[in-house]
C-alpha positions as CSV (number, residue, x, y, z in Angstrom):
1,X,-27.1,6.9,-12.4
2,X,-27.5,5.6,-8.9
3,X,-25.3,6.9,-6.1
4,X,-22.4,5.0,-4.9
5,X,-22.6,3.6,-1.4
6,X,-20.5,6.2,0.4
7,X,-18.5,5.1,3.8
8,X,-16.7,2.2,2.6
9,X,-13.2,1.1,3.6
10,X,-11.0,0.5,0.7
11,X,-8.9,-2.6,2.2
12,X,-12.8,-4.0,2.7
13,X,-13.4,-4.7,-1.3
14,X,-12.0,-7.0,-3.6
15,X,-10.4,-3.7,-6.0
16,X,-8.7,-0.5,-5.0
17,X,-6.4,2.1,-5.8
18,X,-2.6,1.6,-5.9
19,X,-2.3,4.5,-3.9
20,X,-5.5,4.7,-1.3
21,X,-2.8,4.7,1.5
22,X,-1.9,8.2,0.3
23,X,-5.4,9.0,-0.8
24,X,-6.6,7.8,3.1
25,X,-3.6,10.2,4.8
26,X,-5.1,13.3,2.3
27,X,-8.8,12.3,4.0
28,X,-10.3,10.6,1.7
29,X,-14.0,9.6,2.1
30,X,-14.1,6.3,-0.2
31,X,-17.5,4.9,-2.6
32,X,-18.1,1.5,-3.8
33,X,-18.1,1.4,-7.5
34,X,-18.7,-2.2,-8.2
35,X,-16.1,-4.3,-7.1
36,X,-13.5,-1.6,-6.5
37,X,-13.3,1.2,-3.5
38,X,-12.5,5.0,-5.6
39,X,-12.2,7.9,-4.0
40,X,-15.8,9.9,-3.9
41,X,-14.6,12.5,-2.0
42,X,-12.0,14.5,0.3
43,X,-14.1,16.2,3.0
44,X,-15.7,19.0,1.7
45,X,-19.0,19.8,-0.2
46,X,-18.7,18.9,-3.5
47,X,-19.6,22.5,-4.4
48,X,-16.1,23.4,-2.9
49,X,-14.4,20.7,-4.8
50,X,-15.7,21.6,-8.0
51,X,-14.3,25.1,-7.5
52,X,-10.7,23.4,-6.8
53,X,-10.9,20.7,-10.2
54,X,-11.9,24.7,-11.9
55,X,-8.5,26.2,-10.7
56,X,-6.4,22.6,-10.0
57,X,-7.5,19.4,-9.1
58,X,-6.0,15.8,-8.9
59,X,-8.5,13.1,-9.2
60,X,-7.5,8.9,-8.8
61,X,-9.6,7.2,-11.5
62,X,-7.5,3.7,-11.2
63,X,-10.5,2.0,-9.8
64,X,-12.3,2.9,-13.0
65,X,-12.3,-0.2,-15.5
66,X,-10.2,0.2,-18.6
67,X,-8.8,-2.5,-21.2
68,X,-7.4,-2.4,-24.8
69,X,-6.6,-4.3,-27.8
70,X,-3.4,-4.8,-29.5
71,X,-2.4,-6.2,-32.8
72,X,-3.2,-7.0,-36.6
73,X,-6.9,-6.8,-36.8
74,X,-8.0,-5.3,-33.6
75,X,-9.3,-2.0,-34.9
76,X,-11.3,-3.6,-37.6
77,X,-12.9,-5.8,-34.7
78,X,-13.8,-3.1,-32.4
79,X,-15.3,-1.4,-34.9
80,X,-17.0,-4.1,-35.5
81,X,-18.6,-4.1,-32.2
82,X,-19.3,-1.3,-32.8
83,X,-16.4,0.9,-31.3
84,X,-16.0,4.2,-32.8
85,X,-12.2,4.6,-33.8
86,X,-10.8,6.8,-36.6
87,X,-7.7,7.1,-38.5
88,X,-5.7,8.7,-36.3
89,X,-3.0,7.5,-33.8
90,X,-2.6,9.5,-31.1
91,X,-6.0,10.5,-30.8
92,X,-8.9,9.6,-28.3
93,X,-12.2,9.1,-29.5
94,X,-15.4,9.2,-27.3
95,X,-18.1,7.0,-27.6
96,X,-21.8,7.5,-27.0
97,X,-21.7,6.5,-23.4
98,X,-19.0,8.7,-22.4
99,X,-16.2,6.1,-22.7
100,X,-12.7,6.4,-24.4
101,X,-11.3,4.8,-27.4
102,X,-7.7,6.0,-27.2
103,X,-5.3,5.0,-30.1
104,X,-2.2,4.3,-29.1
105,X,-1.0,3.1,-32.5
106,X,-2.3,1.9,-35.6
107,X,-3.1,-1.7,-34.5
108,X,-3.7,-0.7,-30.6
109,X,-6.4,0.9,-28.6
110,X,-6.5,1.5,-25.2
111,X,-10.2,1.4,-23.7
112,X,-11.1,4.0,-20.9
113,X,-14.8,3.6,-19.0
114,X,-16.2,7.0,-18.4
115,X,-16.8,8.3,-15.0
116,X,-20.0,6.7,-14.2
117,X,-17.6,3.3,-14.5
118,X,-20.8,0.9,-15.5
119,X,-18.5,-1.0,-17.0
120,X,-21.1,-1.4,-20.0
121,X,-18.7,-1.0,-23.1
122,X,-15.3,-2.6,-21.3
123,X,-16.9,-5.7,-19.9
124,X,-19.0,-6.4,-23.2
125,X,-16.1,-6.1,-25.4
126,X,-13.6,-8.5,-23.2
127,X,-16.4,-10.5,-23.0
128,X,-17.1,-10.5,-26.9
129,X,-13.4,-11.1,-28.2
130,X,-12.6,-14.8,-28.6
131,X,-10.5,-16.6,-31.8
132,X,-12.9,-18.1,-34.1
133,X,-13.1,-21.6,-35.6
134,X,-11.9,-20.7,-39.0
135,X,-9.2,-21.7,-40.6
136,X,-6.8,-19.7,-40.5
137,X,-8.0,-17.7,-38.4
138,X,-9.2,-14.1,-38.9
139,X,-6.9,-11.4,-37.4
140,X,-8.7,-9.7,-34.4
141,X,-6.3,-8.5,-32.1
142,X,-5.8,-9.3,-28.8
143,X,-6.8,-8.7,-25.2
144,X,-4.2,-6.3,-23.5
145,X,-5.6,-6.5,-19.7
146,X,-4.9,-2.4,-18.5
147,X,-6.9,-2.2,-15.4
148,X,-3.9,-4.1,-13.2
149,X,-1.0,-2.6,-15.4
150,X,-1.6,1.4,-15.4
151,X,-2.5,3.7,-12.6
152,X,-5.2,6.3,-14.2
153,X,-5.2,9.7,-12.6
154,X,-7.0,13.1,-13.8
155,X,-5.3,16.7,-13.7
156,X,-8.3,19.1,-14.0
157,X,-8.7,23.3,-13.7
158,X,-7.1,26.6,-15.4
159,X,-3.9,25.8,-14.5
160,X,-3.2,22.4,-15.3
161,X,-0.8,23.3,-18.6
162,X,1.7,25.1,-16.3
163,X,1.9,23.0,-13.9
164,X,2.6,19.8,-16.7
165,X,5.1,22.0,-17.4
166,X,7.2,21.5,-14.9
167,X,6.7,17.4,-15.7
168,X,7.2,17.3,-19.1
169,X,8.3,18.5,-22.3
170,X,4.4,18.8,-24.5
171,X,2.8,22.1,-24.3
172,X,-0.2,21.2,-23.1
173,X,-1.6,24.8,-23.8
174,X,-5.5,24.3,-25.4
175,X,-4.5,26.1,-28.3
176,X,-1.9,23.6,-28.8
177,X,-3.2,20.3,-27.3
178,X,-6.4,19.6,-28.5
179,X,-9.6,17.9,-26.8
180,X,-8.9,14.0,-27.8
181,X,-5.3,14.3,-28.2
182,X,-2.8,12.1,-26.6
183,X,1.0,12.5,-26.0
184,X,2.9,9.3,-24.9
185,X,6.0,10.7,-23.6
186,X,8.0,11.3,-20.3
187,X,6.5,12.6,-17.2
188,X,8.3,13.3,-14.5
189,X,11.3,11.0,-16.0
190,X,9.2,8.4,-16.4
191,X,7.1,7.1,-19.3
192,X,3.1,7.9,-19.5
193,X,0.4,9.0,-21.5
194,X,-1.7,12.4,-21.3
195,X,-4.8,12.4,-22.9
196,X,-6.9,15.9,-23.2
197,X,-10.0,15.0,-21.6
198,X,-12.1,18.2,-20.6
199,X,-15.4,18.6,-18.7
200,X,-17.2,20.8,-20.5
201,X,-16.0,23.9,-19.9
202,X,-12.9,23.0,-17.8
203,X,-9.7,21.4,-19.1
204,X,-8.7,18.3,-18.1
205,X,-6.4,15.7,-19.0
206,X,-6.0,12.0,-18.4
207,X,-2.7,10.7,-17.1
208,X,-1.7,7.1,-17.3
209,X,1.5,5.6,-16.0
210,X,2.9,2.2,-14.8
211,X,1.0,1.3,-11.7
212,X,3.9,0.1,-10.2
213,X,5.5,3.8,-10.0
214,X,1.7,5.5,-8.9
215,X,2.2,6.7,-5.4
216,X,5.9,8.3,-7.4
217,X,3.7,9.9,-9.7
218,X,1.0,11.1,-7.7
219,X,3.5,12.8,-5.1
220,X,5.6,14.5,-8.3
221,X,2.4,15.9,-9.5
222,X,0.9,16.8,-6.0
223,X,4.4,18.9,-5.7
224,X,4.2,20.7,-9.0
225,X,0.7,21.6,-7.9
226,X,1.6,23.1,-4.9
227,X,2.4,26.6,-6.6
228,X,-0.9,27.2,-8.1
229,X,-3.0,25.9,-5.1
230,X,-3.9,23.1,-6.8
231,X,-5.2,19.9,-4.4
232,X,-6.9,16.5,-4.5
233,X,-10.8,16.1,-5.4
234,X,-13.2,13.3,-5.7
235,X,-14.6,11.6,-8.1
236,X,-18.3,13.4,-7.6
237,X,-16.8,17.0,-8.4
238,X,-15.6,15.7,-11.8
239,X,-18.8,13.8,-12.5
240,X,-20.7,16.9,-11.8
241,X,-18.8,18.6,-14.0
242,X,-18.8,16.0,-16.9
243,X,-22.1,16.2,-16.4
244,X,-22.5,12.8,-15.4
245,X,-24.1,12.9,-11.9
């Protein structure tokens, strides 16, 4: 995977986060990924920030891309592109390039790039989906556009089960919140979706929440962190220890 460039100014590209204000104030140091500014970094050797997303770290990922697919017929036409989903709601499947099928229901998957953010699997499949010319024509879904719509943050480290504690009402614990499962409840009174998502050894979870409440969201779980230590990292300390770069 090629490096980002490193140095950018978010407000300079097309894409950013909904909350690279706050992200700039916690110092920042920002990457281009494609079209879109993401956090790379906060100041300190990555070695240091891989230590933090080990005890508690908060990483923005909303710059990632991300889509899904709704309706009668959209499962059976991801699969058909070749999409690994299986029978289970409320669980998140990975594919081979590190990507996310989450399903949210039985006719809706939510699509979730993995942290190298190529793109290669989102952008092909909004690419691919289009009605047909039959009549009538077959049930595939449809497009649900996430990238604009939900805010995408990572809760990594040891201590990231107590401190959803204090945001919501799932035991998160590993022993009872598997690798892949997803919970689409409340989080700190307002509605989201956790998604287990370690890096290899460490436990992680995805957390997705309207992106009009995102800098909310990110301060309420900045608070709860506070107790264990926990802080913000970059995007390379959780690609390092994904594995990914």
């Amino acid at each position: 995977m090629a490096a980002p460039e490193t140095s950018v100014r978010p407000d300079a590209l097309p894409r950013r986060s909904f909350v690279y204000r706050t992200l700039q104030a916690a110092g920042a140091e920002f990457a281009a990924l494609g079209d879109a500014a993401v956090a790379i970094g906060f100041g300190r050797p990555v070695e240091a920030e891989i230590d933090r997303a080990r005890v508690l770290g908060l990483a923005d990922l909303s710059p990632l891309p991300r889509t899904g697919f709704k309706g009668a017929g959209a499962v059976e036409w991801l699969v058909g592109q070749g999409v690994e989903v299986g029978p289970d709601s409320n669980r998140a499947y990975t594919q081979t390039g590190g990507e996310l099928a989450a399903r949210l229901a039985p006719t809706e998957v939510l699509l979730l790039d993995g942290l190298a953010g190529t793109a290669a699997l989102v952008g092909r499949l909004d690419k691919a989906w289009a009605w047909g010319a039959e009549t009538p024509r077959k049930a595939i879904g449809y497009p649900v556009p996430r990238a604009d719509s939900h805010a995408w943050f990572a809760v990594t480290g040891r201590h990231a089960p107590a401190m959803f504690a204090k945001l919501c009402g799932i035991d998160l614990r590993p022993s009872k919140f598997a690798d892949g499962a997803i919970a689409q409840t409340s989080i700190a009174k307002m509605s989201g979706i956790v998604i287990r998502r370690d890096l290899g050894a460490v436990p992680g979870f995805y957390l997705l929440a309207d992106s009009a409440s995102a800098a909310y969201l990110w301060g309420c779980v900045a608070d709860a962190m506070a107790e264990f230590a926990g802080a913000p990292v970059g995007l390379a300390a959780l690609r390092r220890l994904a594995g990914d770069g």
